[in-house]
C-alpha positions, 0 to 999 in steps of 0.5 A, spaced: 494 508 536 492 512 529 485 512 526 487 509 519 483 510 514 479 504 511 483 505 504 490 504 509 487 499 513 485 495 506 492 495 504 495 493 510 491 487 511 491 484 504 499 487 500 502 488 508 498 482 511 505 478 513 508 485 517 515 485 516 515 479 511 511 483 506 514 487 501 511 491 495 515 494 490 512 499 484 514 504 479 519 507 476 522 507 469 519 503 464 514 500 469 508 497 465 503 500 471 504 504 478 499 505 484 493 508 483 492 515 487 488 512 492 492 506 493 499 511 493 494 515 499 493 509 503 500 506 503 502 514 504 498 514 511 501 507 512 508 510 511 507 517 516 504 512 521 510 507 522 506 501 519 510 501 513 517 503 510 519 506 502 526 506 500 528 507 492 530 499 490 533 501 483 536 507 479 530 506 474 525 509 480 523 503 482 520 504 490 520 498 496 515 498 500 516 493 506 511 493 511 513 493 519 511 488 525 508 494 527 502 492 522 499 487 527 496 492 531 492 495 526 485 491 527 483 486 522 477 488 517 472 483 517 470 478 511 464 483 510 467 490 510 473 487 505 468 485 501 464 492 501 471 496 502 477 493 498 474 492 491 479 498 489 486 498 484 492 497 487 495 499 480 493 501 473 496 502 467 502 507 466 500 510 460 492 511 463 491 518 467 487 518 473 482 524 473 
């Protein structure tokens, strides 16, 4: 198996913690917020290891992310190391400009 970053494992435990039943969709036209850089990085490394799929979900450019039953493989992090690790933003504003 593929070491995962802590970020990516972060993402997949607590957005795609029921596999294939979890599906996120951001972005696009109109949107309010959009992933951050880091979360879009951490899902990236999911997508590139098989662990989570994207497919365009409308017109507007709205992305699905839908998580595979290949995500039971990664080894969950524990209550401490989410503790320390995953106090991140998942989105932000659309209007806002990451450095």
């Amino acid at each position: 198996m593929r070491e995962l970053s802590t970020d990516a494992r972060v993402i997949a435990q607590s957005v795609f913690g029921f596999g294939g039943k979890s599906m996120l969709r951001a972005g696009g036209s109109g949107s309010e917020n959009v992933l951050t850089n880091r979360s879009l990085a951490a899902i990236n490394e999911l997508i590139e290891a098989g662990y989570v799929q994207s497919r365009p979900y409308n017109d507007y450019g709205r992305i699905e992310y839908q998580g595979t039953e290949k995500l039971y493989q990664i080894p969950k992090l524990t209550f401490a190391e989410m503790e320390t690790h995953g106090r991140f933003s998942l989105t932000r504003p659309t209007q806002e400009v990451e450095p």
